[in-house]
N, C-alpha and C positions, 0 to 999 in steps of 0.2 A: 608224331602221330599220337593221339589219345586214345585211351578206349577206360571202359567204367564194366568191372565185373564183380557180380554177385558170390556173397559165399552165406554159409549158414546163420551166420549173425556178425555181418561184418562184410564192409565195400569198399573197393579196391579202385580209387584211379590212377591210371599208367599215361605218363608219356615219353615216350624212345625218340630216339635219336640215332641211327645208323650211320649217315653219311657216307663216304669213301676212304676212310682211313679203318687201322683195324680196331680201334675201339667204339664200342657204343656206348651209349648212357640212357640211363632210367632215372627220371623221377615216380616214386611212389608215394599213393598217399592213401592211409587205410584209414577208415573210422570202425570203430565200431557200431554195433545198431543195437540201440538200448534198450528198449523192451525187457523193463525190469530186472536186468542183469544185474547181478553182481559186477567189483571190479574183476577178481577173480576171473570170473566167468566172460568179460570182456576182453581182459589181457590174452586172455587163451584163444578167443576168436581173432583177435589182432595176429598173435603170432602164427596163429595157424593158417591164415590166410596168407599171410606172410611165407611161410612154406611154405606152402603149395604153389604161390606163383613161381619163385624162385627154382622150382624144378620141372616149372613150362613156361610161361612167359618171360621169363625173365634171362633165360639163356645160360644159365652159370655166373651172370654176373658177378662182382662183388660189391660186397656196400664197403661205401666209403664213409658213411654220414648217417648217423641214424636219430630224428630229434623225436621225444616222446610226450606229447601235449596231455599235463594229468590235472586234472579238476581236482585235486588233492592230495598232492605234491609228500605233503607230511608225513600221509599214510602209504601211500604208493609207491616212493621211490623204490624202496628197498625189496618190494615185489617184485615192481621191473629188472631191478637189477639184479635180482637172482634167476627170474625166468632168462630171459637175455643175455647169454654169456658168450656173444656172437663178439670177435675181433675187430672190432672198428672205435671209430671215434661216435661216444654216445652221448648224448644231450637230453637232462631229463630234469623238464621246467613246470612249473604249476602257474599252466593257459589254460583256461577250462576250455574245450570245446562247446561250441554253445548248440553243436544239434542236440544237447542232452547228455550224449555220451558221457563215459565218464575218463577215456583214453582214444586220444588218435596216435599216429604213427607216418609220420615223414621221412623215407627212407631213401638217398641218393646212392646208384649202382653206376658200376663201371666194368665192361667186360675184359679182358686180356691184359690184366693189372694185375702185379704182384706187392701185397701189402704186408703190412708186419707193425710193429710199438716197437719206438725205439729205444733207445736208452736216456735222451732225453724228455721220454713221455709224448711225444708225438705220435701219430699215426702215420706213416710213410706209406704212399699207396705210387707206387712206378712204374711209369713205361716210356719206353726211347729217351729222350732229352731231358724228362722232367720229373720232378719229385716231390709231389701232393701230398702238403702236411698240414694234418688235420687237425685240434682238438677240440674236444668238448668238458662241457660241465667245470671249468678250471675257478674257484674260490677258493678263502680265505676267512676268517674269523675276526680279522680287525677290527680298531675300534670303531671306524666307521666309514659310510661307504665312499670317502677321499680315498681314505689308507687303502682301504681295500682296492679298489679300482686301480691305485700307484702300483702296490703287489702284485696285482693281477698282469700289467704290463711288464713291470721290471724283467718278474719269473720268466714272460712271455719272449722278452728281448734275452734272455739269456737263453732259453730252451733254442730259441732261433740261432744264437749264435755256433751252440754245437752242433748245427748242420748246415754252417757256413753260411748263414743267412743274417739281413738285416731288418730291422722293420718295415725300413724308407724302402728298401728294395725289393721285397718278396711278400710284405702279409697285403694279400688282395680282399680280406674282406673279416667284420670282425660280428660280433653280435654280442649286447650288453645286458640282462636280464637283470633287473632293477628293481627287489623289495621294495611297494611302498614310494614309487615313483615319483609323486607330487613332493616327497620330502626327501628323497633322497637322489634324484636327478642332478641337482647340481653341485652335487660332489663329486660325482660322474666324469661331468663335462669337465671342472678344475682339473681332475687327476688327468684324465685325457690332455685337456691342453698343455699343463708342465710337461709330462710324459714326450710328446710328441714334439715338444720343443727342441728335448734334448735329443733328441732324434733324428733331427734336423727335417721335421713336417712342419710346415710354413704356410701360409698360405701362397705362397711366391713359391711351394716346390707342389707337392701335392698334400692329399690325405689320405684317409683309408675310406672305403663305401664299409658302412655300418649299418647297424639298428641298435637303436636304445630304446629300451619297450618297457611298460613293466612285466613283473614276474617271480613267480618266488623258489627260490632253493627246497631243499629238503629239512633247513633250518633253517627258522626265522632270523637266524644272528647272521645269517648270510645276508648280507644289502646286495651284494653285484655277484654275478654269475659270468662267465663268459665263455663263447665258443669263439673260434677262431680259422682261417683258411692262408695258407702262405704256399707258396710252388718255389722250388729251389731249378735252378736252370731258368728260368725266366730272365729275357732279358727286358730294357726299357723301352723299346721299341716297339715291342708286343703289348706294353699297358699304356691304353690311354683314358682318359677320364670324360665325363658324361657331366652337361651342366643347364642344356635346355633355358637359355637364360631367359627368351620370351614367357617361360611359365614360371621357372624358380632365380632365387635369388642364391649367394653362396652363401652356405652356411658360416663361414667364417662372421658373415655381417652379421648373426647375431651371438656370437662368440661360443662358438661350438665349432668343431674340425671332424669331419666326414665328407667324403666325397657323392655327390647324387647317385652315381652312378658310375661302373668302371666296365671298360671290357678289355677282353686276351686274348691277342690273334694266334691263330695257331695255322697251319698249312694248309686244314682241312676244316677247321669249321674255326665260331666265335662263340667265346662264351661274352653274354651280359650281365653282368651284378646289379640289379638296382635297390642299392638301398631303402630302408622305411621310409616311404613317401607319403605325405598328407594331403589338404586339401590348402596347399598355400602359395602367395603372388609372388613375382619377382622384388617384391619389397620385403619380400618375409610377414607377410599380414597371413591371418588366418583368414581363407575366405570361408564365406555365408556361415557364420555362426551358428551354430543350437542349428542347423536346420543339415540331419542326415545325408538325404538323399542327396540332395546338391550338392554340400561334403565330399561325398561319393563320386558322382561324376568328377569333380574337378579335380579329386587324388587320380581316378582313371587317364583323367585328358593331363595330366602333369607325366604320370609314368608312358604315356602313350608318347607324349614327346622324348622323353628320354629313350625309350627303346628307337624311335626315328630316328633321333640323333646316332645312334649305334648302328642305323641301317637295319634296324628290324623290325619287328612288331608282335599283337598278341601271339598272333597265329607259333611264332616259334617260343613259347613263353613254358616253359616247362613244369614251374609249380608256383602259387600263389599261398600266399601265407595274409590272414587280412586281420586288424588288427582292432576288437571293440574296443572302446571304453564303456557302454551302459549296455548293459548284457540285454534290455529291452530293446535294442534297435537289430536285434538278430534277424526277426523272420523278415523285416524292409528288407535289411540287407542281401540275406541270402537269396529271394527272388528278385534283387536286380542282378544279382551272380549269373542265376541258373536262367535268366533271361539273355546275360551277354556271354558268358563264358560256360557254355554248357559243358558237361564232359573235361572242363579244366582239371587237372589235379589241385586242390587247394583245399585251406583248413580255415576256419572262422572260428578266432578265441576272443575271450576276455583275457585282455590286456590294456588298460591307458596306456595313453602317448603320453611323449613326455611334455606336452604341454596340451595343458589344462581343456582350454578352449579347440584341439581337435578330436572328435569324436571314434574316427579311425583311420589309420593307416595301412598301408601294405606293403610288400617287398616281392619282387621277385625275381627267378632268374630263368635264361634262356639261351637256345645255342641256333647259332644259325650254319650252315652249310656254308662254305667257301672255298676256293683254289684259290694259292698264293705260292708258288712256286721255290721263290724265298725263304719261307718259311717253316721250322720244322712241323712235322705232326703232332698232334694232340698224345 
């Protein structure tokens, strides 16, 4: 279910998730409304909406996931992260929002979860069989963005390994935030593929659902940023992978390793991942060049097949994340949004893809309701 509430200078889209098990989930997504605010003055309307749902709409939930979209990364972080000193795994990237603002706020909640940091720096959010571990913002100062992106996973593969995890087995989804994208993408992709080699990710076993976007740290010396998603108690039977071959081709064909799309059975409902999605054929061609709108549709009818293939669709799409390259195709974009997905939860930044020639992408995830008797609960 959706719903879009007002507060004093700053809007709130929600969408829940109840089902028949005892946990719920929220997606949240706040903008603020700019009207000559300050950041300051923004940060404050963000958070403060943010309270106030959280002690009526939101049920007690807790968050699991908090990503912070700043049009000014530089000067911002370190505001955010003094106001903000809520217990979760935090992500704080410079996307500008392109309604103007100057801060949005993506916030995923989960009701009847006990969470904690652990000593491997993870975030451990649990209930019955399973053990959601989260983190964010995880960099490095390397010499460049190969090394850095190698470190990033190494660290990644060992923090997994002190909670009896492996990459192959347990991380279901990763996010890559990329200073400077057109130049530093594919040192990205290198470190990614050695990494996952030794890993034993193949294209003959699976890979992880990703996004590689650009983006920038709190320091320009930062090239790669990453958040990360793994669940310990998962078994293989529960993960299957998304691949829509009539619309997409595998990524491996043009030597990149991400999976389209993954989803998690669980006894009561599905979750779907789908990763950053473009406007491209099952040959890996960029379709309709330089021309937005059609762009647009065809990332739409690409992720609409994938969610099919999962057995779902918008309707159970929880939040949208969408991704520009030329900050001039905002107000197209935004009124084919608020044409097709009204009331969605989702955020529109400045951000390139990592290739050149598409104009934007999206990602998102979704849960559907199901009985599977086999299976444990969420």
């Amino acid at each position: 279910m959706n719903k879009t509430l007002q507060f004093a200078n700053a809007q709130a889209e929600i969408f829940s998730f109840t089902g028949h098990g005892e946990v719920a989930e929220y997606h949240v997504m706040i903008h603020a409304k700019a009207t000559g605010l300050t950041f300051h003055q923004q940060l404050d309307a963000v958070l403060d909406a943010y309270e106030q749902l959280k002690t009526t709409t939101l049920n007690g939930a807790t968050a699991v996931l908090k990503r912070y979209f700043l049009s000014d990364v530089a000067n911002q972080a370190d505001e955010v992260l003094l106001a903000d000193t809520s217990d979760c795994a935090k992500s704080v990237i410079g996307q500008a929002p392109l309604d103007g603002s100057k801060i949005g706020l993506w916030v995923y909640l989960l009701t009847n979860v006990n969470s904690r940091q652990l000593e491997s720096g993870l975030y451990e959010v649990s209930h019955g069989n399973f053990r959601h571990l989260w983190n964010a913002s995880a960099h490095n100062m390397a010499q460049n963005s190969e090394y850095q992106t190698r470190l990033l996973f190494n660290e990644y593969v060992m923090q997994l390994v002190q909670e009896g995890c492996t990459l192959a087995d347990n991380c279901i989804r990763t996010w890559l935030f990329v200073n400077d994208v057109d130049v530093n993408y594919a040192g990205v992709v290198a470190a990614r593929n050695k990494v996952f080699f030794t890993q034993g990710l193949t294209e003959d076993t699976h890979y992880i659902a990703s996004t590689g976007i650009g983006g920038r740290a709190f320091d320009p010396k930062v090239l790669t940023q990453m958040d990360n998603y793994a669940i310990a108690g998962i078994k293989k039977e529960q993960i299957h992978y998304l691949y829509a071959p009539t619309h997409l081709n595998r990524t491996s064909d043009y030597g990149v390793s991400f999976e389209r799309g993954t989803t998690i059975d669980y006894g009561d409902r599905r979750h779907v991942i789908i990763s950053g999605t473009a406007s491209i054929n099952n040959k890996g061609q960029i379709e309709h060049p330089k021309d937005i709108v059609r762009q647009t549709h065809r990332m739409w009818d690409n992720v609409e097949a994938l969610l099919k293939e999962a057995g779902s669709s918008y309707d159970e799409v929880g939040v949208m994340i969408v991704y520009l390259r030329d900050i001039a195709d905002y107000q197209v974009v935004n009124a084919l949004y608020e044409e097709r997905f009204p009331g969605h939860p989702r955020i529109i930044v400045h951000a390139p893809v990592c290739r050149s020639g598409w104009l934007i992408e999206m990602e998102v995830m979704a849960v559907k309701e199901q009985t599977v008797a086999d299976l444990p609960l969420f």
